[in-house]
MARMIVO-76709 format. One record per residue (C-alpha): residue number from 0; x, y, z. Coordinates in steps of 0.5 Angstrom, whole numbers, plus 2048, in hexadecimal, padded with zeros to 3 digits. Example, Ala and Ser with C-alpha at 12.3 -4.5 7.8 and 13.67 -1.06 7.14 Angstrom:
BEGIN
     n     x     y     z
     0   819   7F7   810
     1   81B   7FE   80E
***
This chain:
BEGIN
     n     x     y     z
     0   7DB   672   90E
     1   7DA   678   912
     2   7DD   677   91A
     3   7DE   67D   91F
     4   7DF   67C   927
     5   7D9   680   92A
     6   7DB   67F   931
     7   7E0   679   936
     8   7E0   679   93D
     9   7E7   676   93E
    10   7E7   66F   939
    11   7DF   66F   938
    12   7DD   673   931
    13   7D7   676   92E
    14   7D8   676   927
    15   7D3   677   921
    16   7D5   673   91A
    17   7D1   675   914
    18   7D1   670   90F
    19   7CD   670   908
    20   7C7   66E   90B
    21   7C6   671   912
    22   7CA   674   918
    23   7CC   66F   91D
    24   7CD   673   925
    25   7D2   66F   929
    26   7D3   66A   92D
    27   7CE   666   929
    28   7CB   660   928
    29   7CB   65C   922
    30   7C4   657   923
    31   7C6   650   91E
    32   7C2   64F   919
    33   7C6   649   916
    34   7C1   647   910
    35   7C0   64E   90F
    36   7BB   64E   913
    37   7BA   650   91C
    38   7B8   649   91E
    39   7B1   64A   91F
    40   7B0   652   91D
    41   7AE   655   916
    42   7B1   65C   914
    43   7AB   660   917
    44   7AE   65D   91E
    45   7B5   65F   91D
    46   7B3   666   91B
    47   7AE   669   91E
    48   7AE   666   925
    49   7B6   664   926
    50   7B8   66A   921
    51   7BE   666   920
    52   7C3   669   91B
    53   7C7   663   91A
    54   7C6   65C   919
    55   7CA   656   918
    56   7CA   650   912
    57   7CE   64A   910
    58   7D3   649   90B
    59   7D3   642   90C
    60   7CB   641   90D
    61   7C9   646   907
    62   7CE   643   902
    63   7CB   63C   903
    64   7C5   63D   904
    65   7C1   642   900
    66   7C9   643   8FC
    67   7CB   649   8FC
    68   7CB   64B   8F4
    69   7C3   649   8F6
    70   7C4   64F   8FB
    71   7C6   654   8F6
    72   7C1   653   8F1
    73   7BB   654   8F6
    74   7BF   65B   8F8
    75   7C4   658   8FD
    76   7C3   658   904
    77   7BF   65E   904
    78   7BB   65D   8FE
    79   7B9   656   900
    80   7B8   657   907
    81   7B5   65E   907
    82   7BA   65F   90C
    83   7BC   666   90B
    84   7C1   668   910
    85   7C8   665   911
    86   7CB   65E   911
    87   7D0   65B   913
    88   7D3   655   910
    89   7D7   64F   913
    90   7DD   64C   910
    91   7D9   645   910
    92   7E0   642   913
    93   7DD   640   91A
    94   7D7   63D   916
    95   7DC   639   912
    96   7E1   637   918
    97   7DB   636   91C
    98   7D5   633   919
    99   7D8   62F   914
   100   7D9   627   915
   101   7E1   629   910
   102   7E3   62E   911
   103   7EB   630   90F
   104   7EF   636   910
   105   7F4   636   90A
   106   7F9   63B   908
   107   7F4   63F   903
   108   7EE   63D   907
   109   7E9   639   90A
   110   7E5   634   908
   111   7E0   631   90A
   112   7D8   62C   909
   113   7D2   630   909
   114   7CE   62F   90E
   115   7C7   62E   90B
   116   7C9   629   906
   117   7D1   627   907
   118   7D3   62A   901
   119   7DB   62C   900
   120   7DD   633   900
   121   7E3   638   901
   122   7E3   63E   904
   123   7E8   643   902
   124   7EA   64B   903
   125   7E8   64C   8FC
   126   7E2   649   8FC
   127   7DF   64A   903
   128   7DF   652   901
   129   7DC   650   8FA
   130   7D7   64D   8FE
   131   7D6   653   902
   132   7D6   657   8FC
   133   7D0   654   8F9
   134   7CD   655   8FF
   135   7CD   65B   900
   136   7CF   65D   907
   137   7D2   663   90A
   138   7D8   660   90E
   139   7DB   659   90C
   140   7DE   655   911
   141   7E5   652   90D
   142   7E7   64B   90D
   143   7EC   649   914
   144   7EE   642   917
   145   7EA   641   91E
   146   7ED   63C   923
   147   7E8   63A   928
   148   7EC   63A   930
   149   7F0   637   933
   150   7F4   637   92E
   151   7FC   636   92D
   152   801   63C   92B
   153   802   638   925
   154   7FC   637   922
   155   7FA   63F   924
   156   801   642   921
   157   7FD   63E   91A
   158   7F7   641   91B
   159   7FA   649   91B
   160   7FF   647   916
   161   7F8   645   912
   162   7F4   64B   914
   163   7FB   650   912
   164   7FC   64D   90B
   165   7F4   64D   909
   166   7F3   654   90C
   167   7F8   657   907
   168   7F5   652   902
   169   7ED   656   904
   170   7EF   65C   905
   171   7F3   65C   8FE
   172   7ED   659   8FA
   173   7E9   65E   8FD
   174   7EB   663   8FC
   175   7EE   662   8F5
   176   7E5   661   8F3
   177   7E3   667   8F6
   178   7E7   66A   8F1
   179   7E3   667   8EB
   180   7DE   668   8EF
   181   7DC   662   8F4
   182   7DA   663   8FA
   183   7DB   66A   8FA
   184   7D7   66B   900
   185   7D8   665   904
   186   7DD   665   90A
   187   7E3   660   90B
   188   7E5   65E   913
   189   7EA   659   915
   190   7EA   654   91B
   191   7F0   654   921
   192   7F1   64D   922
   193   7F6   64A   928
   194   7F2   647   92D
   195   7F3   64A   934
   196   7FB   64A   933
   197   7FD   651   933
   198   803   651   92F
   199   7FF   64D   929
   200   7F9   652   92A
   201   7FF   658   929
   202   802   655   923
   203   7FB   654   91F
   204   7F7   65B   921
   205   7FE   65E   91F
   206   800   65B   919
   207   7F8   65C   918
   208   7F7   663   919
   209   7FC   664   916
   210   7F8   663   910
   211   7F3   668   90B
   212   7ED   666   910
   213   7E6   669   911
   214   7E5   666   918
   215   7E8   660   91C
   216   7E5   65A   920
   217   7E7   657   926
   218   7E6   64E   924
   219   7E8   649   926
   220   7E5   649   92E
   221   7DF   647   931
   222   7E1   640   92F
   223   7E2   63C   935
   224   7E7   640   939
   225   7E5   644   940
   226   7E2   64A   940
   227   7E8   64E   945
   228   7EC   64C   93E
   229   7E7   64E   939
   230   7E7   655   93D
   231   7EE   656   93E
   232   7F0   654   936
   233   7EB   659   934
   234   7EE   65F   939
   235   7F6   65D   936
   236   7F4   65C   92F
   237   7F0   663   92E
   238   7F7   666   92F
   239   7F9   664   929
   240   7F3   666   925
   241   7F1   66D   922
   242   7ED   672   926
   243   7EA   675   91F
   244   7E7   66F   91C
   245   7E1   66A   920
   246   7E3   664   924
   247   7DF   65E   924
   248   7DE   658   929
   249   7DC   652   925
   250   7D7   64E   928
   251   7D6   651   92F
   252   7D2   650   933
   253   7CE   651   93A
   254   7CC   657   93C
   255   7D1   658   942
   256   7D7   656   93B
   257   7D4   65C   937
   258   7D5   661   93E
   259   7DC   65D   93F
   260   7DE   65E   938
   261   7DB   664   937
   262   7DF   668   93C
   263   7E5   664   939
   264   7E5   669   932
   265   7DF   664   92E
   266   7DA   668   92B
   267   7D7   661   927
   268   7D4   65B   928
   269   7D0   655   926
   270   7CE   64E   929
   271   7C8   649   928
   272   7C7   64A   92F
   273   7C1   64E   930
   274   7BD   64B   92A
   275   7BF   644   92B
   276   7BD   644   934
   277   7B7   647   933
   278   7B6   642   92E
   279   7B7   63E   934
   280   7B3   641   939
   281   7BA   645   93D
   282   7B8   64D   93C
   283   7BD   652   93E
   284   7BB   658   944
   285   7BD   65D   947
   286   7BD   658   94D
   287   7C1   654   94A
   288   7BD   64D   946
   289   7B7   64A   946
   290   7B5   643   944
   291   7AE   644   942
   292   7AC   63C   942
   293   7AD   63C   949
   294   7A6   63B   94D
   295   7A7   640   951
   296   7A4   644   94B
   297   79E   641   94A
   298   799   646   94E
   299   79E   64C   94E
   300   79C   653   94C
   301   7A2   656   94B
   302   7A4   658   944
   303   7AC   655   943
   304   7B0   65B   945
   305   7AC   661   948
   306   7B1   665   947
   307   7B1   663   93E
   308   7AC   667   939
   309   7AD   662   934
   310   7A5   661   932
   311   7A6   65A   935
   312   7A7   65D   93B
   313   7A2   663   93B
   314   79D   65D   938
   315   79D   656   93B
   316   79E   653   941
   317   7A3   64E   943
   318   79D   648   945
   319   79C   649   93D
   320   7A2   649   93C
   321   7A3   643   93F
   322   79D   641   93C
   323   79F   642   934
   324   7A5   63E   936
   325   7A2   638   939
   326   79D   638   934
   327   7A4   638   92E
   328   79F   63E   92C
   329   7A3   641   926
   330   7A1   648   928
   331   7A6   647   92E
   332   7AC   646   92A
   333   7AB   64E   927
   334   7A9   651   92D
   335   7AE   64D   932
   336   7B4   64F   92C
   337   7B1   656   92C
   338   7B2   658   934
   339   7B9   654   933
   340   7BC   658   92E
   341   7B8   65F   931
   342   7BC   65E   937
   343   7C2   65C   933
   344   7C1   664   92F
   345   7BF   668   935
   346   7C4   665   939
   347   7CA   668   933
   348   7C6   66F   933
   349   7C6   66F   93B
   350   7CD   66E   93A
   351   7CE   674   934
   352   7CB   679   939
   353   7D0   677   93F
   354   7D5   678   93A
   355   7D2   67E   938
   356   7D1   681   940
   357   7D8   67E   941
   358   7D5   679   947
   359   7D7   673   944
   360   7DA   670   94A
   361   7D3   673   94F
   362   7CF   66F   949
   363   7D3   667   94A
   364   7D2   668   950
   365   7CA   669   951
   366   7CA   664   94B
   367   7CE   65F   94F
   368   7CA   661   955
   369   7C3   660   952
   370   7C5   658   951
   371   7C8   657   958
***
């Protein structure tokens, strides 16, 4: 991995991050694709309308289901999905932590039932990076202990003694098979953990980023706690962490969450959010959000957004819209996640360029302005 600074208007940056695959401009979002597919979308989707650069997929999701060694023999995930730019790969931790019915952390690992059928399985340092090695991602996300919040000082010092010990463990294995030649092109980042106690979240990204990584995420919020707070830990915790390596906040957020947290020093992103609301009939706007089952809708011949040049928007009106989702018309679900991920991407392009003209303050202002 290549990463350069191109420009910062005091926290904000404007990044590049050359991968083996693309070349990723930050701030960048990254849109889901879980199952190693965009819900909804295929590759030409991806490509040639959102010009995504990077993709996210799931550990946990693609070692359950097709199995990652499955993966490896139809190409990777670049092969099998015919994807050819950059992916992301979770840890699977916070699939395992979340969608099991057993889950345990333990002191090597967690284990945890599947999902699809209850079967038992262990996740550890180890093999969470093997899974990725099968799968061919360019950056692998290590194995950390996620604590929902609130949670006690007790159970929160656990987890950033847990995420310590199994950094070392990763970052040692890694590198160690790159040597023999595993993994020789795929980055390694690691997760600051502390919920929103400031004192935790020093120690993590200290004793973390003191450590041979390529990049650094921020996990651990978005998990119950207020906004205020998610805000606030992000803005003490960059401190800590290095200027010349990219910084990733996990699983965040709305629109107003990536300008806040963008203006904190982030430069990448990820969330469900897009996708999983336009499913549901919520489309993010300059304006602010529309929920497009609404009534009101069923005679309007505005598109979706005047201001968007998402073929969505330079094709349809909101009464068809409408249409398509009360119909439950399968069409509805791509162009509807279409115009949401559009928005999401245009949005961090917009921001790049207020970086780049240093009038990144004048820019939250008009996006702020624009949704009162």
């Amino acid at each position: 991995m290549e990463f350069r600074i191109d420009a910062t208007c005091k926290n904000a940056r404007a990044c590049t991050i050359q991968t083996a695959h693309s070349t990723i401009k930050t701030p960048v979002f990254m849109p889901v694709g879980t199952v190693g597919s965009v819900k909804s979308l295929d590759v030409r989707d991806l490509l040639d309308t959102l010009q995504a650069e990077i993709i996210l997929a799931n550990t946990y999701h693609m070692y359950l289901r097709p199995g990652d060694k499955t993966v490896a023999k139809m190409g990777k995930l670049h092969g099998f999905t015919k994807y050819p730019k950059s992916f992301l790969t979770d840890s699977g931790g916070f699939q395992a932590f979340s969608l099991s019915d057993m889950s345990k952390p333990k002191t090597d690992g967690i284990e945890f039932r599947s999902h699809i059928d209850g079967s038992k399985h262990f996740f550890t340092p180890k093999k969470v990076l093997d899974i990725q090695y099968n799968l061919g991602s360019d950056i692998m996300m290590i194995l950390d202990d996620l604590v929902a919040l609130p949670a006690t000082k007790e159970r929160i010092a656990l987890s950033i003694e847990r995420t310590t010990a199994w950094a070392k463990e990763s970052i040692e294995y890694h590198r160690a098979n790159q040597q023999k030649g595993i993994g020789v092109d795929q980055n390694i980042f690691a997760i600051i953990q502390g919920g929103i106690d400031k004192e935790f979240r020093k120690k993590s990204a200290e004793e973390l980023c003191a450590l041979d990584y390529d990049g650094f995420a921020i996990g651990g919020l978005s998990v119950g706690e207020l906004n205020n707070e998610m805000y606030d830990t992000v803005e003490y915790t960059t401190q800590f962490m290095p200027k010349d390596k990219p910084r990733y906040l996990m699983g965040v957020g709305t629109p107003e969450d990536l300008i806040e947290n963008i203006e904190r020093g982030i430069d990448m992103f990820d969330c469900v959010m897009p996708t999983r609301n336009a499913r549901n009939g919520t489309l993010f706007t300059s304006f602010g959000k529309l929920n497009i089952k609404g009534a009101k809708y069923k005679e309007d011949e505005n598109p979706i957004d005047s201001a968007c040049n998402c073929p969505t928007c330079k094709t349809y009106s909101r009464a068809y819209i409408n249409h398509l989702f009360r119909a439950r018309e399968i069409s509805y679900f791509r162009l509807a996640t279409i115009h949401n991920l559009f928005y999401y991407l245009n949005l961090m392009k917009e921001a790049r360029a207020a970086i780049e003209a240093n009038r990144f303050e004048e820019f939250k202002k008009e996006f702020y302005a624009k949704r009162s």
